[in-house]
C-alpha positions in Angstrom: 0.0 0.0 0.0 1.2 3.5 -1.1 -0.3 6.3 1.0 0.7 10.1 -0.6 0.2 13.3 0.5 1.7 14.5 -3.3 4.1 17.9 -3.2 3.6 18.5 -6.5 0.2 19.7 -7.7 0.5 22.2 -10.4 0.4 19.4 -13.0 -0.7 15.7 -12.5 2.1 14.1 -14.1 4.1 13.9 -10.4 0.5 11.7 -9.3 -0.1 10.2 -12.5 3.6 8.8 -12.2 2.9 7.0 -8.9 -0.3 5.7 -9.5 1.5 4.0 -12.7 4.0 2.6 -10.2 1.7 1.1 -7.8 -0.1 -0.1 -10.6 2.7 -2.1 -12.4 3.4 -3.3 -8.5 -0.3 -4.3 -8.5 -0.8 -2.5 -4.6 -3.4 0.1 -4.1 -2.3 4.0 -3.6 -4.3 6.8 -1.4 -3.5 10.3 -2.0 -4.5 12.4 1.5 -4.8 16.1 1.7 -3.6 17.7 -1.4 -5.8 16.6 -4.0 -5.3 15.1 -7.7 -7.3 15.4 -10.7 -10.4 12.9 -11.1 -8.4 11.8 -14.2 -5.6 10.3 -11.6 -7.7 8.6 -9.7 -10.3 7.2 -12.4 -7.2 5.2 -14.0 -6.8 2.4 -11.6 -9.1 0.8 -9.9 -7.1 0.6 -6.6 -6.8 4.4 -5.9 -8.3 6.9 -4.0 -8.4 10.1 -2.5 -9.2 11.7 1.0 -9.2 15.1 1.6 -11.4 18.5 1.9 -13.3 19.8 -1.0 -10.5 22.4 -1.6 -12.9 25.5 -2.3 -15.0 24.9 0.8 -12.5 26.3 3.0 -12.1 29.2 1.3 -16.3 29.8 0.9 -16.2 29.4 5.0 -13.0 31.6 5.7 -14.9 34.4 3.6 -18.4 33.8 5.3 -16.8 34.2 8.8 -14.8 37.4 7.4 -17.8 38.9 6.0 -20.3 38.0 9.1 -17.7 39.4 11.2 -16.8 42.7 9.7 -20.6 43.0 9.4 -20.5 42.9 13.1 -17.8 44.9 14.0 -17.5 47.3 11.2 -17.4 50.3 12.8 -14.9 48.9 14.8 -12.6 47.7 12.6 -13.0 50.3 9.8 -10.3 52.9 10.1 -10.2 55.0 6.7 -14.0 54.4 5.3 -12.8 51.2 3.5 -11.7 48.3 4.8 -8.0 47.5 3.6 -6.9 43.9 3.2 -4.1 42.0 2.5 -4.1 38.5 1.9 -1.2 35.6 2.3 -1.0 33.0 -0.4 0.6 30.0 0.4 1.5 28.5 -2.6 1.1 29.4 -6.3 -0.6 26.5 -8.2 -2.2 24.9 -5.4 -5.4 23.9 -5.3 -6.4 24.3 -1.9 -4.4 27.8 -1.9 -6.3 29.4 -4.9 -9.6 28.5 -3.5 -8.6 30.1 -0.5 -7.2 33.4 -2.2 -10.0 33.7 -4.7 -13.1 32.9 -1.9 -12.0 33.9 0.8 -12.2 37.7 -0.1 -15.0 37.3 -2.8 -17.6 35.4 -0.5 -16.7 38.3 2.2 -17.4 41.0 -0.5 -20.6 38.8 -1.2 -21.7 39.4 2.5 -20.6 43.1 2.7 -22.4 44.2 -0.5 -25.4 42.6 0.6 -25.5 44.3 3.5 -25.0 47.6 1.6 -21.3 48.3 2.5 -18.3 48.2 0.2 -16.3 45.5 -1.0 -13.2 45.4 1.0 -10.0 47.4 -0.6 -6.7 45.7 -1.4 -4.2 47.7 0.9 -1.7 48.3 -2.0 -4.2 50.1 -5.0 -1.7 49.6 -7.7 -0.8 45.4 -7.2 -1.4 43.2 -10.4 -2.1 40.6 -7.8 -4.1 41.1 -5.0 -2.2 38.4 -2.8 1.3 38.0 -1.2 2.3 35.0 -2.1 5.1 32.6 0.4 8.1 32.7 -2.1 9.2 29.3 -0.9 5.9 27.4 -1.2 6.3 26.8 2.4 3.1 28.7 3.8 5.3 30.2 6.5 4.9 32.9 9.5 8.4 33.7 8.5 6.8 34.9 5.2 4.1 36.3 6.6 6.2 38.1 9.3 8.6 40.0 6.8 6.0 41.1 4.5 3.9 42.7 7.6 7.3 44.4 8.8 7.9 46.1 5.5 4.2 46.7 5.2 3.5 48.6 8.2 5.6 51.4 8.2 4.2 52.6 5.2 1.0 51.6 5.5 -0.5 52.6 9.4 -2.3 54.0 11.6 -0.4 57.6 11.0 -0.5 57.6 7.4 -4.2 57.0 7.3 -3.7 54.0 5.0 -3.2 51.4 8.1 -4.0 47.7 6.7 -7.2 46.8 8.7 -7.7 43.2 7.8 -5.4 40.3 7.2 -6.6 37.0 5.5 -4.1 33.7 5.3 -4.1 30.6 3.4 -3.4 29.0 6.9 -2.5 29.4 10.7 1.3 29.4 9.9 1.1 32.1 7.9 -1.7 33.9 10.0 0.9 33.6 13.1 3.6 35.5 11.5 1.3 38.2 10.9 0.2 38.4 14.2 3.9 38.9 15.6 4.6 41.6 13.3 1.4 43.1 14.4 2.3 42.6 18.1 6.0 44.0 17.3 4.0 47.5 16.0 1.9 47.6 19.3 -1.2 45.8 17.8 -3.1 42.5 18.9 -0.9 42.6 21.5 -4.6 40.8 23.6 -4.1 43.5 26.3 -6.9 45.9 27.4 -7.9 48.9 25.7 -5.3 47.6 22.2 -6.4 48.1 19.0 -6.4 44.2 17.4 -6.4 44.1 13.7 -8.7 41.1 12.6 -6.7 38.2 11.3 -8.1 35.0 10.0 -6.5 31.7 9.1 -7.0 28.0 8.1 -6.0 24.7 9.8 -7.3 25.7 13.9 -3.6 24.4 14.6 -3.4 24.3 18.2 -1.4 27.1 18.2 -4.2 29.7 16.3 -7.0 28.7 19.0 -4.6 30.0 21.7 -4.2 32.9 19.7 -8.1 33.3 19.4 -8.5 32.8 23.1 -5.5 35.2 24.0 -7.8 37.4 21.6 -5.2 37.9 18.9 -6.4 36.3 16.3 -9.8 36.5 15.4 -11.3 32.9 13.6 -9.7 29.9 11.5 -11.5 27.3 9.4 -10.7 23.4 10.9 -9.1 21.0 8.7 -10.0 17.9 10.3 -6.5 16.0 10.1 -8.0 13.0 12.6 -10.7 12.8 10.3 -8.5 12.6 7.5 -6.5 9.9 9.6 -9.5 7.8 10.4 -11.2 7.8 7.3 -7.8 6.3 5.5 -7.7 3.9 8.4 -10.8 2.9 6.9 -9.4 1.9 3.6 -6.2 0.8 5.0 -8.8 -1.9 7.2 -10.3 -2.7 3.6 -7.4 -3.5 2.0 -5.7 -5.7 5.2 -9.0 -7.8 5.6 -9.1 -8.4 1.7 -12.1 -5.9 0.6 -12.2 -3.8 -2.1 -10.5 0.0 -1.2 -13.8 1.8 -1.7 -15.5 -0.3 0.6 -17.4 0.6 4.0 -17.5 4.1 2.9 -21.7 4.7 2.5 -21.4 6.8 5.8 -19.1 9.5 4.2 -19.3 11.7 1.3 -17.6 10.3 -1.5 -17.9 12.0 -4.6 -20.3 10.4 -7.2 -17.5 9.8 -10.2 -14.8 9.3 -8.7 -13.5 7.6 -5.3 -12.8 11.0 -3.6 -13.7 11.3 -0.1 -14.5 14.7 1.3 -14.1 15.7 4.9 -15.4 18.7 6.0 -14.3 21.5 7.4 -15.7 23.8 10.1 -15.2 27.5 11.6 -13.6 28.7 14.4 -13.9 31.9 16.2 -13.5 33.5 19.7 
């Protein structure tokens, strides 16, 4: 048995490469977490995948943001728009362009609906409307040097200060948060100004945060549920049964033998 969490996503010839492998060995593969095309998984009988349905994080993470501002808008706006920037962490991935795109265009959803503006990229004249982690490595290190080069220009004094911040995932929304902290904001201390931040993964970590009330809400990727569902098909294929067996009480995609585990928000 092969079991793959596959690094490289931008094309499918990395995944389509190992599934030809394990077929020629005649052993079933699962790919977990970073998804492969239905094309991948449809050639051989003996493969699967488990993971999130990669856009649903990023329709939750830009509910929560939306519903929140909505909330708090007075609050939170500074300059009568609300300036964002948002951390990509990866070009090409799945999971991170779902999050980019949806994550600011469901909150805009929420917002217009409501009658307020859609929220402002903090830097007018970018091509792209994302900072994107360099290294592919969704890192508070990236995170942290792009908020320290961003803040003095953009604050508080200037009239310009960045008033929401939007990550691919909790890494990446950490680093944020300690350049933040390092300028005097969501420092979780009485009477401080905290600049919303919202992330993806509810890593340990990112629910202190939430609770220290740094960080403001994260969308749960459930890795035990990853885990136990694969357990599931690793129990299949040890007792002699086909892969997709046992699997009726989970959603599994109609075409193919993808099996989706959901994700779920996370706020203060």
């Amino acid at each position: 048995l092969l079991i793959v969490n596959i690094v490289e996503t931008s094309s499918p010839d990395a995944a389509q490469n190992a599934v030809e492998a394990a077929k020629t060995a005649g052993i079933p593969i699962i790919f977990f977490n970073r998804e492969v095309s239905d094309d991948v998984v449809n050639s051989y009988e003996k493969c699967a995948f488990v993971g999130t349905n990669a856009p649903e994080a990023g329709h939750m993470q830009g509910q929560m943001v939306g519903e929140y501002l909505l909330e708090n808008y007075d609050t939170v706006d500074l300059n009568g728009v609300i300036s964002y920037v948002m951390f990509k962490g990866q070009e090409g991935n799945a999971e991170a362009e779902a999050r980019t795109q949806f994550g600011v265009e469901d909150a805009n959803a929420v917002l217009t609906a409501a009658g307020k503006p859609e929220l402002a990229y903090y830097n007018a004249s970018a091509t792209d409307k994302y900072l994107v982690d360099q290294g592919g490595k969704w890192s508070a290190q990236a995170a942290n040097d792009y908020m320290a080069t961003i803040l003095p220009e953009y604050s508080e004094a200037n009239g310009n200060m960045i008033e929401l911040i939007i990550c691919n995932n909790d890494n990446m929304a950490e680093g944020a948060i300690s350049a933040l902290e390092a300028a005097g904001y969501n420092t979780g201390a009485e009477g401080a100004t905290t600049i919303p931040v919202f992330g993806v993964d509810a890593t340990d970590a990112a629910k202190e945060l939430i609770a220290a009330g740094k960080m403001t809400g994260t969308v749960k990727q459930d890795a035990e549920g990853m885990a136990s569902t694969i357990m599931t098909l690793v129990e299949n294929i040890n007792s002699g049964a086909a892969l997709m067996d046992n699997t009726s009480d989970y959603n599994v995609d109609a075409d193919c033998a993808k099996i989706r585990v959901p994700y779920a928000m996370i706020t203060g």
